[in-house]
N, C-alpha and C positions, 0 to 999 in steps of 0.2 A: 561290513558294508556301511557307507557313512549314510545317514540322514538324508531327505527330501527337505531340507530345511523353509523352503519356500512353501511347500505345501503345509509343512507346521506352524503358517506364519497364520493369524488372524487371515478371515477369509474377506475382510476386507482391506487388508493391507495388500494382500496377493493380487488383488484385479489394480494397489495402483501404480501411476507411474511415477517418475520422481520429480519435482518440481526442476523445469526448467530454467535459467539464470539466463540474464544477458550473456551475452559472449562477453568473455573480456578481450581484451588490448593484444594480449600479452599470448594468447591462443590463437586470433585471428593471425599476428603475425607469425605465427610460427605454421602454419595452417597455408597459408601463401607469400610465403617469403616477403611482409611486406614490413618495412624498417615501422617501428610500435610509432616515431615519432609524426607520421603520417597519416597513420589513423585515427579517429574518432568516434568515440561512441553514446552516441544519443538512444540507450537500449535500456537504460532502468532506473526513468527517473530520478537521477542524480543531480545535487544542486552542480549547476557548473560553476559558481565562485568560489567552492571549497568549503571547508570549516567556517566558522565563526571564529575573527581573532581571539577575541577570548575564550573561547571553549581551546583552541589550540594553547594558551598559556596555561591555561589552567592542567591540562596534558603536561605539560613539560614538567610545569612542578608538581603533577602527582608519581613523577617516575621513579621517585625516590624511595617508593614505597611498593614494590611490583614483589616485593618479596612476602607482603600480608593479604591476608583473604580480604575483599570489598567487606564493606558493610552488609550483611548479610538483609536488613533490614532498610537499606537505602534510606536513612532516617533525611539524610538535609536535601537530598532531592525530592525527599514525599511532603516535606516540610514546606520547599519553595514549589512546588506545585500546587497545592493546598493551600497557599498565600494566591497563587496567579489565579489558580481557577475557581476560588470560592466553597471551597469545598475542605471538610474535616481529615485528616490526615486517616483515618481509619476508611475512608470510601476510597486511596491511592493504591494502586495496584502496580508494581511495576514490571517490565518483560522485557527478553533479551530480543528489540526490537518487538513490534506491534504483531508481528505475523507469532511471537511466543504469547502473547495474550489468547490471538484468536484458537493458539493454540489449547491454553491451558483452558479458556472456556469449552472445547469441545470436551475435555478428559475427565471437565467437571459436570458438565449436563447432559452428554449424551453415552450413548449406549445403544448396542444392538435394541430393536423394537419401539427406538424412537426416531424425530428426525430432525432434520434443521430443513429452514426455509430462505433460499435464497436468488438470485435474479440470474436469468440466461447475463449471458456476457461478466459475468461479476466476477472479481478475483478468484483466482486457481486456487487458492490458500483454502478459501470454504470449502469447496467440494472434498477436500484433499484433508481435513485435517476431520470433517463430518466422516466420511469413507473408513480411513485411520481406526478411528475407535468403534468403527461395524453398525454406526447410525446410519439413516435415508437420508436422501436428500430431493427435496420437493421445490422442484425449480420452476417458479413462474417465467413465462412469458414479458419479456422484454416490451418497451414502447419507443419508440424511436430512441432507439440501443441504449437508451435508460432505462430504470426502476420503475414498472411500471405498482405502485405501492398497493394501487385495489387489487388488482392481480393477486398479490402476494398474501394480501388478508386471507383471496380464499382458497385458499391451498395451505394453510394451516389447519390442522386439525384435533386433536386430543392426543396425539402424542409428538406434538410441536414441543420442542423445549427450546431453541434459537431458533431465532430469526437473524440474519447476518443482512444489512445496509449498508452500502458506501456513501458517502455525498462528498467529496464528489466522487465519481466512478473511475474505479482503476480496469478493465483500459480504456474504457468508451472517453472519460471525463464529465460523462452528463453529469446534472442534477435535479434536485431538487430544492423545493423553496420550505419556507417556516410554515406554512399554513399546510400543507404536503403531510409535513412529519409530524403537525397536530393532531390531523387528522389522525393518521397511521397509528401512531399510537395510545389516542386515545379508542381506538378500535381493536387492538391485539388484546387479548387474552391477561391477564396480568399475574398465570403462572407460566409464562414463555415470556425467556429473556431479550429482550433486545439486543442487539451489539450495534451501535452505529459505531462504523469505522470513517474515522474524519482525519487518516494518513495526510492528507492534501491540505487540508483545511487554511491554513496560513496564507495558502494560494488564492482562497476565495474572497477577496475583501470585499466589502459589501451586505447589504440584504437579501441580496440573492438568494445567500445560501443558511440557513439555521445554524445557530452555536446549538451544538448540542448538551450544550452543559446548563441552557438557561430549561432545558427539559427536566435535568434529573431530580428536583426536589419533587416535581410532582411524581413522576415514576420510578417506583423503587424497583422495576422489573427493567429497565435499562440502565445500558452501561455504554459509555463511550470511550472509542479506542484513543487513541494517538500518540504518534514517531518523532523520534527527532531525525530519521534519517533524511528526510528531506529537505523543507527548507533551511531546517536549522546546519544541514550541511555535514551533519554524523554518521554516513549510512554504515561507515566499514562500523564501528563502533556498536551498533547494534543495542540503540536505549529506544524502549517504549513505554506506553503506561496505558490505563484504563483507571477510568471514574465512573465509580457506582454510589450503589447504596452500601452502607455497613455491612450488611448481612452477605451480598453477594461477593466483597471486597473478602470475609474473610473464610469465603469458601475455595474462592480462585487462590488465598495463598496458604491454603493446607495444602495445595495440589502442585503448585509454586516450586521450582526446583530453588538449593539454598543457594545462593550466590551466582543469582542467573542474570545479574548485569556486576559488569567487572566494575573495577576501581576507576580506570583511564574513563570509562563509559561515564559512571556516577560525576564525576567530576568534569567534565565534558557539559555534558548538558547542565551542571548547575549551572556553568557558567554562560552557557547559550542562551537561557532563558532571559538574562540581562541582559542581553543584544540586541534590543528592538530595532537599534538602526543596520543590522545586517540583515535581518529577517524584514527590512522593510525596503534595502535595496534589492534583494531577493526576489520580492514579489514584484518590483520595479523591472528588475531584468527581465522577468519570466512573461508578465504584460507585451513590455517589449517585443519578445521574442515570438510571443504567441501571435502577435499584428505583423511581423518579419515572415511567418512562415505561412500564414494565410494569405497574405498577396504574395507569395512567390508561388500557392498551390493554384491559387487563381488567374494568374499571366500563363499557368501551364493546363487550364481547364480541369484540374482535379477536385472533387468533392473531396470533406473532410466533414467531421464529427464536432460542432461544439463542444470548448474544453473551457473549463474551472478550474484545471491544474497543469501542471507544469509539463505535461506532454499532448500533444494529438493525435489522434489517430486518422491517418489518410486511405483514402480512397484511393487505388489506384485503377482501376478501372478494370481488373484482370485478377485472375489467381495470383498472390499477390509473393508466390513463393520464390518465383524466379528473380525479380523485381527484388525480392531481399539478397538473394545470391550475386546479383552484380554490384547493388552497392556495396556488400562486401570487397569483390574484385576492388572496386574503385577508394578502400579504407573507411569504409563508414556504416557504421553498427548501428541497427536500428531495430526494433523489437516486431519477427512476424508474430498474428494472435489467430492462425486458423485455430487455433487450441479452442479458444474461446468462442468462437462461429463465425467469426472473420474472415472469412479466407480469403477478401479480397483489400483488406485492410493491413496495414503497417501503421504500429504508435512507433510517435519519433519524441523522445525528450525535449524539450525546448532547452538548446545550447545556448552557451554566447553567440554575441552577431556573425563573427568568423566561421563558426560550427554551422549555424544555421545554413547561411550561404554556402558552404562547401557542402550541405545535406543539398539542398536545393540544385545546385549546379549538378552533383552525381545524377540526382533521381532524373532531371531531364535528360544526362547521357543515356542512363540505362534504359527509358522508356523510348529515349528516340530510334534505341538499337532495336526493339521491338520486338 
């Protein structure tokens, strides 16, 4: 008689579910016969201009080599990180993408009878990777579908070991400002590690929003995340990093699987980092795009969420499931988040101008169909 293998699993791996992905292209069209070149998808924060030209050269000539193991030790991308961010190659952390960071922090701080603390609406990834290793999760109360930060001081407790932050917020887009996350953590506990996750970051230009790196001299109990999947345009490619202190840097890579960012990856993003003028018409597009999809949501009387990053989340005014289902029909992919407490919300990526309009002209078909 074979095994209950599910029942054998961690009891908190058993209650979870599996993280869900944008639809792709290539599923949609086979799903309703609909030719892939028709479609579009604004479902997962994807840069819409592609790669970074030089990160795609630098791919071409690292092909040559597909037959040796990466550098296990990512030495010239911890090296040109550590030049960009001001920080000692020993506080570089790197992940196969950001969401393997949040992961390996949870596998190093928590455990059954402890917990992590993090915000209604906040990325799926926290609850999911806290769950995973049979930690709590102590979820404050949202403020207008941001972070609300006092909130979340008091709902830590003595077996807080993370606290997980977005700025900006992945899906809401909210934020918060520099004086915010002074505060914040000059209030946290200073044996509960911080994680600010600044995925988006690139997208926020301005005061607005805090570098989180001009934080960590003073706090050795934070760590900040960040991807090159997005602006930088690498998401298949899957490079991330986190910037701590020494000590916390060289606990996350005992835990560190070896060679958990590929060669194409490592070299990929060296060479992105040198593209200031990609990553600056990036953020050019995406401005753009964000004033393109706000007066098209506004000639159609829809609410939306202020965004700091390269997607929005809209209001449609209804359960917002059906409303995903016809833009389907009509070729166009866009991310539902009742998962998240939404359920009358859809985030839409901010495309190029062509994508945008083609989102825009669907969602008035399908809202007029009613």
């Amino acid at each position: 008689m074979s095994g209950d293998f599910l029942a054998l699993a961690q009891a908190g791996v058993q209650k979870l579910s599996p993280y869900v992905p944008g639809k792709p292209v290539d599923e949609l069209a086979r799903e309703l016969d609909i030719d892939p070149a028709h479609i579009i998808k604004l479902a997962s924060n994807e840069n819409p201009m592609g790669g970074s030209p030089k990160a795609l050269a630098a791919i071409r000539d690292a092909l040559a080599e597909l037959t040796r193991y990466p550098d296990g030790n990512g030495f010239e991308l911890k090296l040109r990180l550590s030049e960009r961010c001001g920080v000692k190659l020993n506080q570089v952390t790197l992940g196969n993408g950001s969401n393997d960071i949040l992961e390996i922090v949870a596998r190093a701080y928590l455990a059954p009878g402890l917990n992590a603390v993090f915000s209604e609406h906040a990325f799926a990834i926290y609850p999911i990777v806290t769950q995973a290793v049979g930690a709590e999760a102590h979820v404050a109360k949202a403020r207008d579908w941001g972070h609300d930060l006092p909130a979340m001081l008091e709902v830590i407790d003595s077996e807080t070991r993370v606290v997980f932050i977005a700025n900006p917020n992945n899906p809401t887009g909210t934020w918060f400002g520099p004086q915010a996350l002074a505060d914040f953590l000059a209030a946290v506990p200073q044996d509960v590690l911080v994680v600010l996750d600044e995925a988006y970051i690139e997208y926020a230009e301005g005061a607005d929003l805090p570098d989180g790196l001009n934080f960590l001299a003073q706090y050795p109990n934070l760590l900040v995340s960040r991807t090159f999947s997005k602006a930088y345009g690498l998401a298949s490619l899957r490079v991330g990093y986190a910037l701590s202190s020494p000590v916390v840097a060289d606990v996350l890579n005992r835990v560190r699987q070896p060679f958990n960012v590929n060669s194409l990856a490592l070299a990929a993003a060296c060479a992105a980092l040198e593209d200031a003028e990609f990553v600056a018409e990036s953020r050019q597009l995406n401005e753009a795009g964000l004033r393109q999809l706000e007066e098209g949501l506004r000639q159609m009387g829809l609410g939306w969420i202020a965004s700091k990053a390269n997607f929005i989340a809209v209001d449609v005014g209804r359960e917002a499931a059906s409303v995903y289902q016809g833009l389907l029909r009509e070729g166009v992919i866009v991310r539902p988040v009742a998962g998240y407490g939404m359920p009358n919300h859809l985030r839409v990526s901010v495309g190029l101008a062509v994508e945008n309009s083609r989102f825009l002209d669907a969602l008035n078909k399908v809202l007029a169909r009613g």
